[in-house]
C-alpha positions as a printed NumPy array, in Angstrom:
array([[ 97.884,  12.704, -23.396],
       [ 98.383,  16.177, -21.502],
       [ 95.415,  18.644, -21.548],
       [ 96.28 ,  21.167, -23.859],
       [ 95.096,  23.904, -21.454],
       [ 97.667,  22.936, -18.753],
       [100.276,  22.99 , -21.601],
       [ 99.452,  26.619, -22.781],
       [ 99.327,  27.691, -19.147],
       [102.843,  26.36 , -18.245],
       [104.423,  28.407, -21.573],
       [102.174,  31.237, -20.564],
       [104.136,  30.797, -16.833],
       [107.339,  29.931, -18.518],
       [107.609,  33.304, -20.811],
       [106.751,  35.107, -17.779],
       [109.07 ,  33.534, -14.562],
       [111.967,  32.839, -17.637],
       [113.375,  29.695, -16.003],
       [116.63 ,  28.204, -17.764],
       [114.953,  24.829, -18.42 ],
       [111.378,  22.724, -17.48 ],
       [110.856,  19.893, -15.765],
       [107.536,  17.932, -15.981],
       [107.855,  16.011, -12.806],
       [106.684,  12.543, -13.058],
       [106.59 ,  11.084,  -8.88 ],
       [109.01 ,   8.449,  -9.634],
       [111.528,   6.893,  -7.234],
       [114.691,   7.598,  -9.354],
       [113.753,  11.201, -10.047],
       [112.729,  11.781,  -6.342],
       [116.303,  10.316,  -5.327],
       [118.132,  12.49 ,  -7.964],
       [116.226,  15.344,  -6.159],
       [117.583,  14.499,  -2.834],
       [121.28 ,  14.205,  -4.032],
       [121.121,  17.301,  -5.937],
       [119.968,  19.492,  -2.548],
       [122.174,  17.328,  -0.556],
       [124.963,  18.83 ,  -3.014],
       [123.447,  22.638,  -3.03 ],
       [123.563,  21.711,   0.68 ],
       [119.864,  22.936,   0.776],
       [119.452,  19.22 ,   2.776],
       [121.698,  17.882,   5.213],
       [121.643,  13.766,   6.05 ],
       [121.373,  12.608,   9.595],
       [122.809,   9.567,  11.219],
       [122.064,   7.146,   8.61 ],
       [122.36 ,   4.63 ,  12.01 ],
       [119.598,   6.433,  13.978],
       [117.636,   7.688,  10.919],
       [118.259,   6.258,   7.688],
       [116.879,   8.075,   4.86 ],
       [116.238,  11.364,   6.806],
       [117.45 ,  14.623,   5.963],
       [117.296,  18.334,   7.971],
       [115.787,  21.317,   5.938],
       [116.608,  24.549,   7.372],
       [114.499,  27.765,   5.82 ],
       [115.865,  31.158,   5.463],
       [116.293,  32.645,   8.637],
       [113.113,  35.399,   7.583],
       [111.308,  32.897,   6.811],
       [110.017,  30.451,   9.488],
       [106.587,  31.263,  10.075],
       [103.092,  30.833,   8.069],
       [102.229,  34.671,   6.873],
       [ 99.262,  35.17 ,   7.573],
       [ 99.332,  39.009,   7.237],
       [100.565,  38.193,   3.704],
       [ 97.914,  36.129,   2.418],
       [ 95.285,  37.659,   0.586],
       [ 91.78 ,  36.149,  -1.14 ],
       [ 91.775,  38.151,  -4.391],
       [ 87.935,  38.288,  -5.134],
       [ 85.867,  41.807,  -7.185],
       [ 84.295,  41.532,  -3.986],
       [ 86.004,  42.324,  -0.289],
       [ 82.549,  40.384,   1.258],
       [ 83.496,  37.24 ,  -0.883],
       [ 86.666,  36.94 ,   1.048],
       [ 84.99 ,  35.929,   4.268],
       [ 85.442,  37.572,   7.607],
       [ 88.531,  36.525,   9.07 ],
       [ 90.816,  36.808,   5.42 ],
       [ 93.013,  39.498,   4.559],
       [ 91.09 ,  40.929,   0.549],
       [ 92.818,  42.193,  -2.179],
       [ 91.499,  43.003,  -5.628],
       [ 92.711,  40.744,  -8.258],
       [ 93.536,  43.954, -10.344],
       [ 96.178,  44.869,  -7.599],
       [ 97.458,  41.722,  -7.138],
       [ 98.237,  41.183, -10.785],
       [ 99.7  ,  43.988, -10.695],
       [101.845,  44.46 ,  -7.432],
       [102.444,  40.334,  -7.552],
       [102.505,  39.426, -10.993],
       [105.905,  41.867, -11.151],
       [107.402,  39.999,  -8.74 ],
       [107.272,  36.798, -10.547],
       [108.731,  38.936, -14.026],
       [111.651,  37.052, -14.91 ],
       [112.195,  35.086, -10.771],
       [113.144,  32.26 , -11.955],
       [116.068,  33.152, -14.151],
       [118.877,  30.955, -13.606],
       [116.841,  28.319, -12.13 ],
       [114.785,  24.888, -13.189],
       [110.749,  25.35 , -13.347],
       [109.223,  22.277, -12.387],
       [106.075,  21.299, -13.055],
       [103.848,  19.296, -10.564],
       [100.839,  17.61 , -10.993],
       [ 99.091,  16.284,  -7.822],
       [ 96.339,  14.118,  -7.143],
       [ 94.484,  15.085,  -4.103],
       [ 92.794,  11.753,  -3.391],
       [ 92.19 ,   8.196,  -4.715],
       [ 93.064,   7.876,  -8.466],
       [ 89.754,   7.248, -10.298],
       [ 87.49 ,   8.366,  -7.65 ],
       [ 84.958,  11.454,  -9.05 ],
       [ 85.786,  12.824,  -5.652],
       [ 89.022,  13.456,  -6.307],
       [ 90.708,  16.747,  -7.409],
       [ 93.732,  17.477,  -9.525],
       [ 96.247,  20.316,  -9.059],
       [ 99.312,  21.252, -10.748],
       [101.711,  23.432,  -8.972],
       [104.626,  25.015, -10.844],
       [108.125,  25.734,  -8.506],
       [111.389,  26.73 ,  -8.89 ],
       [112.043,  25.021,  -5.688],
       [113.295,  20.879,  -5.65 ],
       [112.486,  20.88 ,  -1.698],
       [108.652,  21.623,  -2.99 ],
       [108.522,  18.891,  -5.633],
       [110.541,  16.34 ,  -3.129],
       [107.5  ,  17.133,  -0.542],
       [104.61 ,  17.211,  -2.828],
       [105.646,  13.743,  -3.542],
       [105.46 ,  12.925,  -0.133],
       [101.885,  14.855,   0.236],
       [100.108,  13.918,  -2.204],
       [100.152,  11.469,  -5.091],
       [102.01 ,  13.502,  -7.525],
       [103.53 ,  13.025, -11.619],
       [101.836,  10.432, -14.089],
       [ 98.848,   9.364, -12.074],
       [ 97.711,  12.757, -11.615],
       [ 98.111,  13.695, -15.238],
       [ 96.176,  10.21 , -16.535],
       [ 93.313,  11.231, -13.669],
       [ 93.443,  14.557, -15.872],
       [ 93.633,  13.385, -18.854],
       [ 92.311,  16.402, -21.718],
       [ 89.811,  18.044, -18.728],
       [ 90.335,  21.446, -18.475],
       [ 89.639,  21.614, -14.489],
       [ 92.576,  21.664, -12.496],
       [ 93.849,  24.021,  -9.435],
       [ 96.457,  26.431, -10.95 ],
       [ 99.45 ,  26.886,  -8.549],
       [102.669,  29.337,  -9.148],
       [105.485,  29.363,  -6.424],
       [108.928,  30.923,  -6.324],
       [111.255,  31.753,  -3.648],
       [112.227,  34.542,  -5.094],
       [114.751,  36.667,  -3.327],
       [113.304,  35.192,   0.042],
       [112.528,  39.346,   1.126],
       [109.668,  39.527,   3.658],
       [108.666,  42.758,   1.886],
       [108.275,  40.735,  -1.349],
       [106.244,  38.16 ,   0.034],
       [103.041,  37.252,  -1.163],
       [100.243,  34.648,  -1.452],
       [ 97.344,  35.494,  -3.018],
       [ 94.627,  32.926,  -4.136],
       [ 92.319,  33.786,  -6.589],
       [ 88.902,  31.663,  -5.923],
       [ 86.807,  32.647,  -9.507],
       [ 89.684,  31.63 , -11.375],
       [ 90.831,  28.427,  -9.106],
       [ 94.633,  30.131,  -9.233],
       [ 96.949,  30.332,  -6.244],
       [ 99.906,  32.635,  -6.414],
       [102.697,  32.706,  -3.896],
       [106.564,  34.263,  -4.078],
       [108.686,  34.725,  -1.62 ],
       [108.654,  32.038,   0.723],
       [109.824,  28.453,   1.082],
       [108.449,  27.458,   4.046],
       [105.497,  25.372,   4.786],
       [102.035,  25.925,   3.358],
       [103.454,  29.188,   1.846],
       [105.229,  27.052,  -0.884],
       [103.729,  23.756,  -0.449],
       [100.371,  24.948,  -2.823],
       [ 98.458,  21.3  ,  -2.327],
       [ 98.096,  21.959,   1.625],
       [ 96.413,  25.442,   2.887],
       [ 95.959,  27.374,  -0.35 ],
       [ 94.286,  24.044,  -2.317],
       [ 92.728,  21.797,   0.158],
       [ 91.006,  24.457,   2.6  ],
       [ 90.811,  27.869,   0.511],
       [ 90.069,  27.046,  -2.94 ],
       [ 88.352,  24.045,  -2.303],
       [ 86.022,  25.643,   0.022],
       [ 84.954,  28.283,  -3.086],
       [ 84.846,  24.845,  -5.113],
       [ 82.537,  23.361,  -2.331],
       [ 80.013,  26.288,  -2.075],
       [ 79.244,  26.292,  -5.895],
       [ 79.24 ,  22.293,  -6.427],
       [ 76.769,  21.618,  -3.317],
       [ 79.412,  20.16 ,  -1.134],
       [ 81.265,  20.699,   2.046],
       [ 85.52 ,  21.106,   1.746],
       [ 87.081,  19.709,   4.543],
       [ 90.944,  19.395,   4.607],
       [ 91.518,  17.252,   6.996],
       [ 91.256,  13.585,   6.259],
       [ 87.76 ,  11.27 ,   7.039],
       [ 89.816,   8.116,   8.745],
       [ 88.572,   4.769,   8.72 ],
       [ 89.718,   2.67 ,  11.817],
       [ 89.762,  -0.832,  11.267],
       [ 90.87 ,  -3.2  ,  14.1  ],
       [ 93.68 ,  -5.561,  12.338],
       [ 94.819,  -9.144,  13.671],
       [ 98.805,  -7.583,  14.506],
       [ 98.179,  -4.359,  15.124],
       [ 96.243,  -2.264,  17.526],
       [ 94.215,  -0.567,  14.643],
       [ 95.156,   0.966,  10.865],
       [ 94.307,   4.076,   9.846],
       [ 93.009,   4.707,   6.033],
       [ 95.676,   6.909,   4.815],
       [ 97.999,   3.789,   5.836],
       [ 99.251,   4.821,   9.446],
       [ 99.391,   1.858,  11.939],
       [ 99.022,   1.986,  15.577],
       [100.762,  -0.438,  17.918],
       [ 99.399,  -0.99 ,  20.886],
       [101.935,  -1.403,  24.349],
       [100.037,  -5.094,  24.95 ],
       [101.245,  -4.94 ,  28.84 ],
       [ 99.692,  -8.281,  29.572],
       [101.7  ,  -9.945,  26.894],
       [104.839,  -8.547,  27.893],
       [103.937,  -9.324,  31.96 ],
       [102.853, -12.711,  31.264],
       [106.224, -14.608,  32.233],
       [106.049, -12.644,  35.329],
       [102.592, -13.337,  35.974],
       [102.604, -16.872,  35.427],
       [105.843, -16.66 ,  37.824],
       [103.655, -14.353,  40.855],
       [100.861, -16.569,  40.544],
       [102.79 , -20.066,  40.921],
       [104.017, -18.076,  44.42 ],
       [100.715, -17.355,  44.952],
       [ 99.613, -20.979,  44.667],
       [102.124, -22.474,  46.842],
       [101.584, -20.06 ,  49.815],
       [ 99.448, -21.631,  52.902],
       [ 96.191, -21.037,  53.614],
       [ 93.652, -23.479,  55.187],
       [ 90.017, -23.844,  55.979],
       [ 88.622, -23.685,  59.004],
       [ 85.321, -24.611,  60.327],
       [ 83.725, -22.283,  63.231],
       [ 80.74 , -22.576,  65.358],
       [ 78.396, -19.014,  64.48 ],
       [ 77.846, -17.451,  67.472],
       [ 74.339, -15.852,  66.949],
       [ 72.66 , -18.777,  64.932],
       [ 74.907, -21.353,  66.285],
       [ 75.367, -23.002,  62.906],
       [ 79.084, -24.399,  61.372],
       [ 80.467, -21.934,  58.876],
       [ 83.877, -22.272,  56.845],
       [ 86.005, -19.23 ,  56.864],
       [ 89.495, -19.342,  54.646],
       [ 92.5  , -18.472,  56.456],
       [ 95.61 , -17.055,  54.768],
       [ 99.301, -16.616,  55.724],
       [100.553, -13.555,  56.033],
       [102.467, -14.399,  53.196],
       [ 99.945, -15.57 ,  50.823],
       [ 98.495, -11.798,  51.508],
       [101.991, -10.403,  50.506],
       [102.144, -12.52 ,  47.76 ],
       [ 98.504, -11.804,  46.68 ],
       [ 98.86 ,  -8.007,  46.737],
       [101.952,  -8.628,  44.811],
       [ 99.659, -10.173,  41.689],
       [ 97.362,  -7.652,  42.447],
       [ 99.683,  -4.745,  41.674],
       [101.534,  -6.372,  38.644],
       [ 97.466,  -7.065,  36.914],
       [ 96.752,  -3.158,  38.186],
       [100.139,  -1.645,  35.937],
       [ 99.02 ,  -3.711,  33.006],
       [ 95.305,  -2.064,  33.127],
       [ 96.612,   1.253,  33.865],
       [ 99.101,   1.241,  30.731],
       [ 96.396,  -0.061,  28.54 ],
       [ 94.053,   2.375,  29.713],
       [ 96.542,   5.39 ,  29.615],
       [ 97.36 ,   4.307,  25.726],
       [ 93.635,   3.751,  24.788],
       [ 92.734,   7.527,  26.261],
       [ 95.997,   9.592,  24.537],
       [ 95.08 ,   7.303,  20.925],
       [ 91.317,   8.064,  21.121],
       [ 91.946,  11.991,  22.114],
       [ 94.089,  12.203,  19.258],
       [ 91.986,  11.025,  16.543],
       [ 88.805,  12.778,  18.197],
       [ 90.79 ,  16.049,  18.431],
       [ 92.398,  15.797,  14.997],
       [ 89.906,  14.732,  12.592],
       [ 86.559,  16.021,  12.213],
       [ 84.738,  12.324,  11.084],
       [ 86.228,   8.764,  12.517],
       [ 84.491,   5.657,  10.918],
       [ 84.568,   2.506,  13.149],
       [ 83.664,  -1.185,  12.79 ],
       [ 81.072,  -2.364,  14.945],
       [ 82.972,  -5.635,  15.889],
       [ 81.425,  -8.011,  18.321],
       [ 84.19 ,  -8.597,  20.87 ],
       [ 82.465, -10.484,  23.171],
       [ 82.345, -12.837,  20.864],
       [ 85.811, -13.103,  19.398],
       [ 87.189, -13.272,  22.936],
       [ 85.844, -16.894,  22.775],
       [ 88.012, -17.748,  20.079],
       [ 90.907, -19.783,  22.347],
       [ 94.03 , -18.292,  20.465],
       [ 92.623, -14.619,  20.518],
       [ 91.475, -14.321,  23.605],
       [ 94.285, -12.938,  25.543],
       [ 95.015, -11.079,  22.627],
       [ 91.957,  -9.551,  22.431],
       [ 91.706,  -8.579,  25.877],
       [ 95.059,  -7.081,  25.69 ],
       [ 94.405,  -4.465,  23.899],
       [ 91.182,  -3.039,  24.598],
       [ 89.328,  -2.968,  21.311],
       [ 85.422,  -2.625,  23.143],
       [ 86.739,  -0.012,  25.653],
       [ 88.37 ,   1.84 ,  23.028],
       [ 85.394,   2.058,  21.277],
       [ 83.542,   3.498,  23.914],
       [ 85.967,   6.432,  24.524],
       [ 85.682,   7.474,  20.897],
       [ 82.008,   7.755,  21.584],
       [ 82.223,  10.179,  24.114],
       [ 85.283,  11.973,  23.277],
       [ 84.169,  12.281,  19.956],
       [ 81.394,  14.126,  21.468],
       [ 83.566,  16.28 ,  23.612],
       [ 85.573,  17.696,  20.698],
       [ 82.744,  17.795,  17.973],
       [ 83.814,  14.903,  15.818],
       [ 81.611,  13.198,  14.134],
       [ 81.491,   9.259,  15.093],
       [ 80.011,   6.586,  12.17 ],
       [ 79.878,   2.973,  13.121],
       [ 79.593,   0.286,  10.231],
       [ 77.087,  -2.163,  10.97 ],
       [ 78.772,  -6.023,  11.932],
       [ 77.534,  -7.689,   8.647],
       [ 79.83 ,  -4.991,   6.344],
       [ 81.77 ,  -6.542,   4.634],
       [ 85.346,  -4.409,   4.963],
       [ 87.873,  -7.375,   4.708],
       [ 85.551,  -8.695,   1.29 ],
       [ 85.019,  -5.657,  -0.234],
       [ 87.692,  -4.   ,  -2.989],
       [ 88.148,  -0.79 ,  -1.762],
       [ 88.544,   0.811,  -5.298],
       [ 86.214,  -0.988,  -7.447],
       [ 83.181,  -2.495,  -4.833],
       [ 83.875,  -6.498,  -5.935],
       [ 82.779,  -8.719,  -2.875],
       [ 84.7  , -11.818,  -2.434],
       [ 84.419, -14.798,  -0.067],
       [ 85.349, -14.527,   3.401],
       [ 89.149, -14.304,   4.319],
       [ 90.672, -16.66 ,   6.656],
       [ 93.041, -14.334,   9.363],
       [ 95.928, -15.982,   7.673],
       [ 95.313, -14.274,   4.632],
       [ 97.19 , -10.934,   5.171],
       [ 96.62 ,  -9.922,   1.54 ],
       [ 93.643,  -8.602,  -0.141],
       [ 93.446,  -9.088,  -3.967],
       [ 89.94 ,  -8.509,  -5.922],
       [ 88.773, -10.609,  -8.668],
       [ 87.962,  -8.272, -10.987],
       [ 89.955,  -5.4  , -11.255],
       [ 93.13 ,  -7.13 ,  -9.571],
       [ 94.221,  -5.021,  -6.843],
       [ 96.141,  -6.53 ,  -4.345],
       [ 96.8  ,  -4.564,  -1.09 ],
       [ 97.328,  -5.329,   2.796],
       [ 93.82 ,  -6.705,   3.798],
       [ 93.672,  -4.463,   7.249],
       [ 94.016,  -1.137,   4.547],
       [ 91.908,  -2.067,   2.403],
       [ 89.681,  -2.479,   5.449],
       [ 89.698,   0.914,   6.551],
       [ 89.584,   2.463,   2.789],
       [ 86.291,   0.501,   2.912],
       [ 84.911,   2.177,   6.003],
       [ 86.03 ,   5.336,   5.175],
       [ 84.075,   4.933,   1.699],
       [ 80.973,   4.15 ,   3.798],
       [ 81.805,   7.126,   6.061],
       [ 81.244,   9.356,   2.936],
       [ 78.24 ,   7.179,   1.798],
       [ 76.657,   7.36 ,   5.161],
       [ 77.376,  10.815,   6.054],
       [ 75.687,  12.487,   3.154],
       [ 77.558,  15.965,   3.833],
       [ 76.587,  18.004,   7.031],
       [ 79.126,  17.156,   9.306],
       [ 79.615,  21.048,   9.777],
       [ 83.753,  21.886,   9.587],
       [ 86.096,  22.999,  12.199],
       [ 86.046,  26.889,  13.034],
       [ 87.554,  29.303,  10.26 ],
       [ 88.042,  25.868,   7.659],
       [ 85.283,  27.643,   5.646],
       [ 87.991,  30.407,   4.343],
       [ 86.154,  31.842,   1.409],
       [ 83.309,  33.493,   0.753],
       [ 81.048,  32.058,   3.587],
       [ 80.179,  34.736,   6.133],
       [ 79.234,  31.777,   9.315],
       [ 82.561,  30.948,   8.894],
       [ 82.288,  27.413,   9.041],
       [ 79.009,  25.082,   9.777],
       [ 76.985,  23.132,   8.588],
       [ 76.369,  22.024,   4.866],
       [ 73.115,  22.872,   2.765],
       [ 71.186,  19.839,   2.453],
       [ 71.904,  17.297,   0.429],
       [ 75.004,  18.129,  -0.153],
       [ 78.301,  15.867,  -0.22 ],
       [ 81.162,  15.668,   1.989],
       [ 84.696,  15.451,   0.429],
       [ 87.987,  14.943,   2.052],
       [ 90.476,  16.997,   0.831],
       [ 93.648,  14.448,   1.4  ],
       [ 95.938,  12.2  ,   0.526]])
């Protein structure tokens, strides 16, 4: 069933852009792969080396358009003072006027397609629904990608009224008919002109940091559009990521071990011999240990080869842990008692390989260097047990188990995500909203420009 105010609202767009047919877009495989043959045809996409990159495709923008416009975005509020301090205001009288000509009859000639997103977990009163309307297929092919788009956002809908209305056309690509405009009081987001970026992708910029931040300041919580990430350390990998990225750690020990084994069987059968020696000041026998000059050659040469492996597992454990604390604003961490798995015979190595307790401190104090905010789930949480979308505990998972699947409401996904969906669900539950966002994410109507949340009030990632 489709709410009957998003179906008046798409005739109401539809009489006024004129397209030559609709499309309600519906996320599925087939109709995403029809969409990349038909640009491939317009030659709006061109495919790479299927060899080197299969399934990849270049884009190329108008050459006026290859830059965010900043100087072209407005926040169309009664007030100028509810814009914030760093946004560009415009009236939404004006900008009906002056923009809503534009979009008079843009789209003749052309398919409207209509996009529903999801803009987090389907079923989750967190999440938020948009529905962008485009006459561009290079839109609808990346909202797909973005954000969970078509029939599950429509069923999260269902007959509610409350959705994020988004218009886009490219228009005649002019930069002196380019416009995006975002009206907050009216959750509306208006943008011609442009197909580049966050100017036509409406779920990114315009949804997830602008409106959502007016959203935020009525409901009592705090928009944030980058993503809370859940780390959780898996068995094969280095550590997954809650929005599904994995990260593979170098493991230089593994990969040295043959020559290891190989130095330190030189090592062994180099001389060296014990000697006993009268002390000369207390006149007592000591043993000293003598050593060829090339057991020390072969001794340094161990030495070095142990020294490379630390230094590539420490270089790799400082770039990951900068990255996440300099791109999102909350991590969520396991406490996980490595001292303790390292006794385990056929993890050990494994275990000290990759550096899971030093990595663990760096995100503590990088996290502090860059602002983010650092939550650590107490051992006895049960991440691997718990069903990340419905709370069901099960028994405990043996590490051959690869595959979590939840007796009551059946979902079955890769035990090591469904790990780190569970810790960044306690993340949220723990936090309890003031994290504070990053400088200028507040974009609408709060004068601080950012900070900290009133209290008691929420936190919400905006994000896939």
């Amino acid at each position: 069933m489709i709410s009957k105010t998003l179906t008046d609202w798409v005739e109401d767009v539809a009489q006024m852009t004129q397209p030559d047919r609709i499309v309600w877009c519906n996320g599925s495989e087939d109709e995403y792969h029809a969409l990349i043959e038909q640009m491939l045809r317009e030659g709006t996409l061109l495919r790479l080396n299927e060899r080197k990159y299969p399934n990849c495709y270049l884009h190329r923008s108008h050459p006026t358009d290859v830059a965010r416009t900043e100087h072209l975005t407005f926040i169309c509020t009664p007030k100028p003072e509810d814009a914030g301090p760093t946004n560009n205001w415009m009236s939404p009288e004006e900008a009906r006027e002056r923009v809503g000509s534009l979009f008079r009859g843009c789209m003749r000639g052309r398919t409207m397609y209509v996009v529903p997103y999801l803009m987090g977990p389907p079923g989750s009163p967190f999440s938020e629904v948009g529905v962008e309307v485009t006459d561009s297929p290079y839109v609808v092919a990346n909202m797909r990608i973005m954000t969970r788009m078509g029939t599950i956002a429509l069923e999260h809908l269902g007959d509610s009224d409350r959705f994020v209305r988004g218009l886009h056309s490219l228009g005649d690509l002019s930069p002196e008919r380019r416009y995006i405009c975002h009206f907050p009081e009216e959750r509306m987001i208006w943008s011609i002109g442009s197909g580049y970026g966050g100017n036509a992708l409406l779920g990114k910029k315009c949804h997830s940091l602008r409106i959502a931040s007016v959203e935020a300041r009525d409901e009592g919580w705090l928009a944030e559009h980058m993503l809370i990430i859940g780390v959780e350390d898996p068995e094969e990998s280095f550590a997954v990521l809650s929005d599904g990225t994995r990260i593979e750690a170098p493991k230089p020990l593994e990969k040295a071990l043959r020559l290891l084994k190989r130095r330190s069987k030189q090592l062994s059968r180099k001389q060296k011999r014990t000697v006993v020696e009268q002390d000369p000041e207390t006149g007592k026998e000591r043993k000293r240990t003598v050593f060829s000059r090339n057991y020390e050659k072969a001794a340094l040469c161990l030495a070095r080869l142990h020294r490379r492996a630390r230094n590539i597992r420490r270089d790799f454990l400082h770039k990951v842990a900068t990255e996440l604390a300099k791109a999102k604003p909350v991590l969520v961490v396991e406490d996980l008692n490595v001292r303790g798995l390292a006794r385990n015979g056929s993890l050990s190595r494994a275990i000290q390989d990759v550096g899971w307790g030093a990595f663990r401190r760096m995100l503590e104090y990088k996290c502090a260097w860059y602002g983010s905010h650092l939550v650590v789930a107490p051992r006895d949480f049960p991440s691997t047990r718990m069903c990340s979308r419905c709370g069901w505990v099960g028994p405990a998972l043996p590490l051959s188990q690869r595959v979590f699947r939840c007796g009551a409401c059946g979902l079955e996904v890769d035990r090591d995500l469904n790990a780190a969906l569970n810790l960044r669900n306690y993340g949220l539950a723990a936090l309890k909203g003031p994290t504070g966002s990053s400088p200028g994410s507040d974009a609408c109507g709060d004068p601080s420009g950012g900070g900290t949340a009133p209290p008691g009030a929420g936190l919400r990632a905006m994000g896939r």
